[in-house]
N, C-alpha and C positions, 0 to 999 in steps of 0.2 A: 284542634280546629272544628271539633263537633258542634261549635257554638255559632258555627258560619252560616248553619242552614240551610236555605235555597241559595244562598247568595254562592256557593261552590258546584255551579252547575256547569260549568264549559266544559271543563274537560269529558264528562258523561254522552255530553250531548253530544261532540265531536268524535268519540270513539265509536257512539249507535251508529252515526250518520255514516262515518265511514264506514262501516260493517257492511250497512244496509246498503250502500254504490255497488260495496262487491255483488251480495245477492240480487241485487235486480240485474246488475249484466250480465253474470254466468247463465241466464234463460234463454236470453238472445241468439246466445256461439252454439244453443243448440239448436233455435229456429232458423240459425242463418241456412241450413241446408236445406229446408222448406222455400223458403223467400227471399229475396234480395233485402225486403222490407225489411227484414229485421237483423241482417247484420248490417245497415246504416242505422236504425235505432240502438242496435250495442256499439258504433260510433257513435255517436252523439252521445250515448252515459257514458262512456270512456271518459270522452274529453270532460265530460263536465265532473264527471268523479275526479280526475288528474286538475283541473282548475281550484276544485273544492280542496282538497288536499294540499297544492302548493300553499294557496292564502293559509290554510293551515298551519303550514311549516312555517310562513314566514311570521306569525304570528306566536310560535312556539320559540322562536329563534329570538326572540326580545328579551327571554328570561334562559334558556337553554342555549346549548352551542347544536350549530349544524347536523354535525352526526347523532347526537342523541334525541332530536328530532327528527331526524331522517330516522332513524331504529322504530320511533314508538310509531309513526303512520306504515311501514313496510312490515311491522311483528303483529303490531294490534292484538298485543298480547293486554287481557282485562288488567293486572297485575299492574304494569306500566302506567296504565290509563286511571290509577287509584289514587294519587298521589297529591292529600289536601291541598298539602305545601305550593306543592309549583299551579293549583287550581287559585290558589289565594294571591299568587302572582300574576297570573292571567288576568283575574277582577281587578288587579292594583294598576297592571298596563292598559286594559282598557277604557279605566277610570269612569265617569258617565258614561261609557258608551258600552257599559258590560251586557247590559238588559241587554241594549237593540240588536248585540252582537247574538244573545243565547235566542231570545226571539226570530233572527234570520235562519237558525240551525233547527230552531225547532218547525219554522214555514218549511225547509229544506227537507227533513224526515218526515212532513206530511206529505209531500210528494208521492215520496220514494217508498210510503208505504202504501200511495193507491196506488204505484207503479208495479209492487207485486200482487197487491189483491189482483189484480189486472193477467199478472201472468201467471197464477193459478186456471184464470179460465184459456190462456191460450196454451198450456201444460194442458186439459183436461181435451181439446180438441187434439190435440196429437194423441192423448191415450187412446181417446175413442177410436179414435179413425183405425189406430196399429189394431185396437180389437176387433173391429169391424170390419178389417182388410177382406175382401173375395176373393176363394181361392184361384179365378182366373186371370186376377188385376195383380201384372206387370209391378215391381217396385219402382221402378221412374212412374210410370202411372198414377201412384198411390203418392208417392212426396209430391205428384200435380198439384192431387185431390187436396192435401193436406193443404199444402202452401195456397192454393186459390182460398181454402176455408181461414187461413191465418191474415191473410191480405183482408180479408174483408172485415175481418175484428178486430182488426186494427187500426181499420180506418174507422169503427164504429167506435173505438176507445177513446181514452182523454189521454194517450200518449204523445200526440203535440205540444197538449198543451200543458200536461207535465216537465216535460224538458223543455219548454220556454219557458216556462215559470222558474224551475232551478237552472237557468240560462242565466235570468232577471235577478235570483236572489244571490246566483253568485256574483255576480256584479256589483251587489248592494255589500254583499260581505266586503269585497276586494275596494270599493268605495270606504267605506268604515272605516277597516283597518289603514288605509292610507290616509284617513283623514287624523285618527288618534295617536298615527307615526309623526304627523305635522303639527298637531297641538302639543308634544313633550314640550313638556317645561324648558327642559333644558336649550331645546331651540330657537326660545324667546328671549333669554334673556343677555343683554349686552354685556362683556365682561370688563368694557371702560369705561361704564356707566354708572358704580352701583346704585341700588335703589337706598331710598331713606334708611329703609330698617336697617338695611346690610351696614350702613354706615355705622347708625345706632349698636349693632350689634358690634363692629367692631373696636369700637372706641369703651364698649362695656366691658368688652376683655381686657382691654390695654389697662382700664380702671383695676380689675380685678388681677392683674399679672405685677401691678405696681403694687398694692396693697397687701399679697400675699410677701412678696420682696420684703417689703418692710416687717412686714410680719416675722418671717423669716430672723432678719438681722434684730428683731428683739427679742427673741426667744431663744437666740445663740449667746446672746449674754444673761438670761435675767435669771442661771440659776450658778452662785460659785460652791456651791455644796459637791455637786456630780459634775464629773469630767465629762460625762456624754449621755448625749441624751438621743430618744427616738420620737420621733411625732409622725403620727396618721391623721391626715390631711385629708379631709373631704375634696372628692375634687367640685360637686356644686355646692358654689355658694349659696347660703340660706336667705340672701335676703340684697337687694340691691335698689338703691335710693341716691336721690341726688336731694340734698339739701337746700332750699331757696335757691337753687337753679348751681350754686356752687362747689361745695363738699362731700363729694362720693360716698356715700357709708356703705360698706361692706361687710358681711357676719361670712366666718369661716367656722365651721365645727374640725375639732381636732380633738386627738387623744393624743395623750405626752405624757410619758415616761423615759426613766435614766436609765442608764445599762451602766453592769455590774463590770467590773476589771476582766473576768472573763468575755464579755462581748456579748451576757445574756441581757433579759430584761429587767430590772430590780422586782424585788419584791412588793407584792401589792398588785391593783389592778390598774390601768393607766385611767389616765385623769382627763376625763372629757367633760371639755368647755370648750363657749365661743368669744368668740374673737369678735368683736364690733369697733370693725376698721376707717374712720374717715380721713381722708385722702386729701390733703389740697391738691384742686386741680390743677394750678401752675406744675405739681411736682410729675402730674402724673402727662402732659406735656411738654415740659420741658426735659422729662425722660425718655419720653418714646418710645422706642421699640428695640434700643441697639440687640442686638445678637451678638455674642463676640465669636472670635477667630475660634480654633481648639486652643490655641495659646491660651487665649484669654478664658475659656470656659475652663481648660484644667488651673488657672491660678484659682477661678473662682473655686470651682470644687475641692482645691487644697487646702480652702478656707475652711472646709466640712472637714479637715481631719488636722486642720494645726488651729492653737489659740488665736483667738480674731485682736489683729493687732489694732486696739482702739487705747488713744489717747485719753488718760485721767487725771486732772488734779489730783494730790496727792493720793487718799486712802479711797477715792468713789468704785474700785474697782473691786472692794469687798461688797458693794452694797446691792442689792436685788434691783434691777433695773424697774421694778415695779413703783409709781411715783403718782402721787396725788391727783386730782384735777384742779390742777393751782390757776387754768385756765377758764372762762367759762365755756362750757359747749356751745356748739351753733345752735342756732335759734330753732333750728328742726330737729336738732337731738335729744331728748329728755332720759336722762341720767336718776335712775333712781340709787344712792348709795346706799351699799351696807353698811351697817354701824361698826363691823369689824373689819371693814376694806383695807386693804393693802397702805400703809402711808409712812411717811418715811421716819417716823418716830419707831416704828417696829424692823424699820428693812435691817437691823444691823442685829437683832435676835435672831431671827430664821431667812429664809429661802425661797427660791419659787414652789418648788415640788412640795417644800411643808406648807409653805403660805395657802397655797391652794389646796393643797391637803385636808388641811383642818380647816378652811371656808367650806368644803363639801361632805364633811363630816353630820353637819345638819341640814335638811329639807330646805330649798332657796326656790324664792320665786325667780319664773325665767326670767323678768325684765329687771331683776336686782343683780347692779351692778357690784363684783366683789375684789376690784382693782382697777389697774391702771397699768397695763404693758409699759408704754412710752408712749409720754407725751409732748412733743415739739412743734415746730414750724410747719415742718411736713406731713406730719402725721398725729393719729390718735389714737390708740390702741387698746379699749375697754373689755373689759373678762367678764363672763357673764355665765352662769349655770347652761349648760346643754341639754335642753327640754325634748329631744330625742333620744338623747343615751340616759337620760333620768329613769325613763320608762323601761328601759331593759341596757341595763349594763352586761355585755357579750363580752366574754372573754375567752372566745374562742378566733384567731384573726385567721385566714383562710386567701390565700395566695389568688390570683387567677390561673393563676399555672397548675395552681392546685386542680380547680374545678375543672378546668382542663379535662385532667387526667383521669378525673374520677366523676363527676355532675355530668358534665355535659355531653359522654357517650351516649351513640342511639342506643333506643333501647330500655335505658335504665326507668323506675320507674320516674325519679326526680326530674327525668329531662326538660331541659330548657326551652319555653316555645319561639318560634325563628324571630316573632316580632319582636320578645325581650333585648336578643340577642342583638337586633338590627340597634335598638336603642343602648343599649350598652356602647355598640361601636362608636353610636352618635357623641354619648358622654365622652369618653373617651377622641376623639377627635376635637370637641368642644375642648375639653382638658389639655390640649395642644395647644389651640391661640391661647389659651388665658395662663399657662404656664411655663412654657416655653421659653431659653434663657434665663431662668430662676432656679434655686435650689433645690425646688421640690421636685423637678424633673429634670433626669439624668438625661445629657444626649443619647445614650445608645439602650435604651429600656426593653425593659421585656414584662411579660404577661407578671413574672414573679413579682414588679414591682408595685403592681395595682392589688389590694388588698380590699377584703369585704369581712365582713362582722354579722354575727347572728342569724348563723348558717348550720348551725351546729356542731358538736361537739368534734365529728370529726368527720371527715371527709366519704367515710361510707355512709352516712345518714340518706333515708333515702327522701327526705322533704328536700322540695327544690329550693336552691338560693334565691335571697332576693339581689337583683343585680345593678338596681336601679341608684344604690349610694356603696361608688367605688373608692376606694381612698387610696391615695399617695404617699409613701413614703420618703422618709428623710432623715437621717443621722446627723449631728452634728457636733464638735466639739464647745465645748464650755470656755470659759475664759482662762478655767486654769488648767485647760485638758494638756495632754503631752501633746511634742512636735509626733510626728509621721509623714511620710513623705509622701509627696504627692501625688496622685496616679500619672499614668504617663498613656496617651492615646498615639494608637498605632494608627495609618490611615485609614479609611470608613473607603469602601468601592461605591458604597450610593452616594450622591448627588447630596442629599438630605438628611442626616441620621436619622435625625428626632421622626421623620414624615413617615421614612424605611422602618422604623421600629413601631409607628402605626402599625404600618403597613401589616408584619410580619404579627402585630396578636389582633390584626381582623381576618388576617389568615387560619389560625390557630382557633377564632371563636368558629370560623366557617366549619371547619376541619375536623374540631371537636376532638384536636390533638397536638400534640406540641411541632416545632416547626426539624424539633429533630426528627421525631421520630416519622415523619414526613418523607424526609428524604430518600434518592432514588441511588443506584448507581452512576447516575450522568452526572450528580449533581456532585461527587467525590472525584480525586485525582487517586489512583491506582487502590482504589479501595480504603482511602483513608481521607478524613474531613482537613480543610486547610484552610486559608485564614479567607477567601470567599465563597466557601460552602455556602453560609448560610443564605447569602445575596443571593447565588442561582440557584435553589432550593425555592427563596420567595420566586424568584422571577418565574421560573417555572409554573409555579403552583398558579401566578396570578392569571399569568394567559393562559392555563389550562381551560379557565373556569368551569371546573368541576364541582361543585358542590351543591348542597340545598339552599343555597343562602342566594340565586340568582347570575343572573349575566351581568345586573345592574351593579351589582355588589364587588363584584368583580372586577368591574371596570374600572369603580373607585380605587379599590387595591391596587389594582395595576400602575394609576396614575402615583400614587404614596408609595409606591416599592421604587418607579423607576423616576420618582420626582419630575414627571411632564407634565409641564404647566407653563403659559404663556411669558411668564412673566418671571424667571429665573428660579433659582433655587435658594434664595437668602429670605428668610419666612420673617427678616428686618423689612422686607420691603410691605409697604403698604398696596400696591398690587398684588403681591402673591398673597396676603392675608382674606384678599377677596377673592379671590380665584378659590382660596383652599374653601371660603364658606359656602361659593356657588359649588363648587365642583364635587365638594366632600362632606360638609358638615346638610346642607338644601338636599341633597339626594338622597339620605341617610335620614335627615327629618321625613320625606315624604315615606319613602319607605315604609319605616317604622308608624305611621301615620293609616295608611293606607291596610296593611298589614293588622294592625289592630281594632279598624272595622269591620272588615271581614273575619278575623278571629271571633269579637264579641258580636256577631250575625248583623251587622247596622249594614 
C-alpha cells in the first residue's frame, strides 16, 4: 500500500487527535484545585473528547467489529493505529467524503494544539507562584492567589472559543459520517427492480452457462482414442458478442488433456485452445436456467464417469466429432480456415488429442481457424490457436488450495495484496452464475478445484501469483471410457451448496488458510470432525468477522455460507440470480474497485 500516498491519512490523523484530547485535559484535573473555572473547562474537553471518539468508533465499526474498535481508541497503542489495510478501508467507506472527513480532524488538531500552547502558559503561572510563595502566606492563601491569576488568563485565552469551535467541528464530523452511512450504495438500490445492466449482465451468463454446456457435451465425445480426458477451463470468458443483434459468440480458453489408466495426465503438455462458441439464441431461452434436484445433478455427473449414451447410425461413433463448416457462418462471424483444418475426409485416421496435436505443432495465427467442434442447429463450436498460452506455455498447474497453504500466508515475501484478493473473490462468484448446473462446476467445490498456471515451478517460489485467470476443472469420460458408478450425495446442512462452497474459499482467501485447519473445538463433536463440521466451522468464522479483508466482506460471506437472501435458495430462480449480483457479485466489484485506487495512490 506504499503507493497510496496521502491518500492513507485517517487513520494517523485520528490517533494524534485522540492522543492530543487526552493531553489537553490532564492540565485541567490539575487547575481544578485552583478554580472552579477549570474543572468546567476539563468538562467541556471530556465531553467533546468522548463525542470525537464515539463518531470515531462508529466510523471504525463499518470495516471492524465493535470490540476491536473499542480496543484501538481505549489502547491507542501507535502499533494498532499502523495498519494500511483497514486505512485503505476507511478512504473506500468514506468514498468522496474521505478529504472533508481528514480535513475536519485536521481543523480538530489545530485546536487542540493552541489548546496546549495555552496551557503551557497557565502551567508556568502555577510554577511561578509555588516559587514565589512568601514564607508568611497561608496555603489556602496562595491557591487564592494562584486561582484569582488563572481565572483571569483564561478569560484573556481563546478557550471559548476553542471548544466551540471543536463543539462545531464535531458536529460536522458526526454530520458526514451520517450522511456517507445514507449514500451506501447498497441502500439505494431496489431488489425488484433490476437496473438495465443487471439484466444485461444476467442474461450474459445464462449466454455464457449454455455455451459452455454445449461445450462441454462436444468435447466428451470428440475424442475415441482416450477413455478420459481432463480439461482446464477458464473461468472468464475471452471475448463476448452478440452477432446482428442474434447469435451469442462466445471464446473459452481451455487446456485438454487425456489421462493415462492410472488416473495421471498423459504424456506431453496439455493443449491450449479456444473455443469460439455461437449459441442460438432460442436454445439459450428456451433452456433457461433449470437447476436440477441432487437426483438429477448426480445422474448428470455420472455422465462424467460412464460412456455418454448417444445414439449413431451405424459406424459415426468411431468418428472425431470434429466436422466441416458445411454451414455458412453468420454474417458477423468471419472464419478464417486452415488449409489443414479438421474435415471429415481425415476424421477416420486420427483423433481429437492428435488432430489438434499436430495443427499446433506449427506457429498459427490467432484468428486461424483449425476445426470445427460441432456444428448444428443449436450451436457452433470453432478451435482456434490460444494467443495467451502461445506466449508462455506453463506447465506447472497450482491448486488454490495450494496457494492457500503456501502464497498467501502473512508475511511471506510473495504475499497477496487484499485488492487482488477481493477480485479474485469477485471472479469466482461471477464463475457461479455463469456455471452453475453444468459440468464444469461440481455442487460441493472447494478451493482445490479452482486452478491457476504460471505461477511457478513450485509452490515455495517466492514471486507472487497472478490470480486474475483462474481455471476450472473437469474430468470426463470418452465414448468408449468404462462403466463406474456413480457418486452418491449424502445430504448438504446448507440451504445452497454451490453458494456454501463460495462461501467457505472466500473464507479460506480471507483467512490465508484452509477451512480445516481453521477449526475450533466448538466446531467438532467430542474431539472429532463429523459430517457438519465443516458448516459450523464456516458459520462461525463468517459472524466472527475477523480478518483483514473487512466487515463488508464478511457480511457477503455470511449471506453465501447461510444462503439469506430474499428470494429463496434455488439460484433457478431468476430473482435470486439478482439478489446474488446485488448483494455478492456489486459489492465485491466496488470493493475491489475502490481498494485498487487507493492502492495505486488515485
Amino acid at each position: 500500500m506504499e503507493g497510496a500516498g496521502l491518500a492513507l491519512a485517517i487513520l494517523p490523523l485520528v490517533f494524534s487527535a485522540a492522543k492530543r484530547y487526552d493531553s489537553v485535559v490532564t492540565p485541567f484535573l490539575r487547575y481544578k484545585k485552583f478554580a472552579k473555572e477549570a474543572k468546567t473547562y476539563s468538562k467541556e474537553l471530556r465531553i467533546q473528547s468522548t463525542i470525537f471518539r464515539n463518531e470515531c468508533r462508529n466510523l471504525l465499526e463499518e470495516v471492524i467489529d465493535h470490540d476491536a474498535a473499542s480496543g484501538m481508541l481505549n489502547l491507542l497503542s501507535q502499533e494498532t493505529w499502523s495498519d494500511n489495510y483497514l486505512d485503505a478501508q476507511l478512504v473506500q467507506q468514506l468514498g468522496e467524503s474521505w478529504k472533508a472527513c481528514t480535513e475536519i480532524i485536521e481543523l480538530i488538531e489545530e485546536r487542540l494544539l493552541d489548546i496546549e500552547d495555552e496551557n503551557q502558559c497557565f502551567g508556568s503561572i502555577v510554577d511561578q507562584e509555588r516559587q514565589a510563595i512568601p514564607k508568611h502566606m497561608r496555603p489556602k492563601e496562595w491557591k487564592h492567589n494562584v486561582g484569582k491569576k488563572l481565572c483571569f488568563s483564561f478569560s484573556k485565552s481563546r478557550l471559548d472559543r476553542n471548544i466551540a469551535a471543536l463543539r462545531s467541528h464535531n458536529d460536522d464530523l458526526r454530520t458526514l459520517f451520517s450522511q456517507t452511512q445514507r449514500m451506501a450504495p447498497t441502500a439505494t438500490r431496489n431488489p425488484t427492480e433490476p437496473s438495465r445492466d443487471t439484466r444485461n449482465d444476467i442474461q450474459k451468463y445464462r449466454t455464457i452457462r449454455e455455451a459452455s454446456r454445449q461445450v462441454y457435451e462436444a468435447l466428451s465425445t470428440a475424442c475415441n482414442k482416450h477413455t478420459e480426458h481432463l480439461a482446464h477451463f477458464r473461468v472468464q470468458v475471452e471475448e463476448i458478442t452478440f452477432n446482428g443483434g442474434s447469435a451469442p459468440q462466445v471464446k473459452f480458453n481451455i487446456a485438454f488433456t487425456h489421462m493415462t489408466l492410472a488416473g495421471a495426465t498423459g504424456s506431453g503438455e496439455p493443449i491450449w485452445f479456444v473455443v469460439d462458441s455461437t449459441i442460438n439464441e432460442q436454445t439459450t431461452t428456451s433452456c433457461g436456467d433449470h437447476i436440477p434436484s441432487l437426483d438429477e445433478l448426480g445422474k448428470t455427473l455420472k455422465r462424467q464417469f460412464e460412456p455418454a449414451v448417444v445414439h449413431h447410425p451405424r459406424k459415426t461413433k468411431k468418428c472425431v466429432r470434429f466436422q466441416p463448416p458445411v454451414q455458412a457462418p453468420s454474417p458477423g462471424l468471419q472464419i478464417t480456415m486452415a488449409s489443414d483444418a479438421f474435415s471429415s475426409e481425415n476424421c477416420m485416421k486420427r483423433d481429437f488429442c492428435d488432430d489438434i496435436r499436430r495443427c499446433f505443432r506449427a506457429p498459427r495465427e490467432p484468428n486461424e481457424c483449425v476445426g470445427v467442434l460441432a456444428n448444428t442447429d443449436k450451436c457452433k463450436h470453432y478451435v482456434y490457436p490460444s494467443p495467451v498460452m502461445s506466449r508462455c506455455q506453463p506447465s506447472k498447474a497450482i491448486s488454490l488450495g495450494q496457494l492457500i497453504r503456501s502464497k498467501l500466508k502473512p508475511g511471506l515475501i510473495g504475499g497477496i495484496p487484499v485488492h487482488e484478493r477481493i477480485g479474485l473473490a469477485k471472479s469466482l462468484a461471477i464463475a457461479v452464475l455463469q456455471y452453475h448446473a453444468t459440468p464444469w462446476l461440481r455442487l460441493s467445490w472447494r478451493s482445490e478445484d479452482i486452478i491457476f498456471f504460471g505461477v511457478g515451478e513450485t509452490t515455495q517460489s517466492q514471486e507472487s501469483p497472478n490470480l486474475s485467470a483462474p481455471h476450472l476443472n473437469a474430468k470426463f469420460k470418452g465414448p468408449n471410457g468404462q462403466l463406474t458408478l456413480a457418486p452418491t450425495f449424502s445430504p448438504h446442512i446448507a440451504r445452497n451448496p454451490v453458494l456454501f462452497s463460495l462461501g467457505v474459499v472466500l473464507l479460506e482467501i480471507a483467512h490465508a488458510a484452509t477451512l480445516e485447519s481453521l477449526q475450533q473445538p466448538s466446531d467438532l463433536t467430542n474431539g472429532m470432525e463429523y459430517q457438519h463440521t465443516e458448516f459450523f466451522t464456516a458459520r462461525r468464522l463468517a459472524k466472527s468477522k475477523r480478518s483483514m479483508m473487512g466487515v463488508k466482506y464478511h457480511n457477503i460471506v455470511e449471506q453465501l455460507v447461510e444462503c439469506v437472501f430474499p428470494c429463496g435458495d434455488d439460484l433457478n430462480n431468476d430473482q435470486l440470480q439478482v439478489a446474488f449480483h446485488k448483494d455478492v457479485i456489486c459489492p465485491l466489484e466496488e470493493l475491489e474497485e475502490g481498494l485498487r485506487k487507493v492502492h495505486l495512490g488515485a
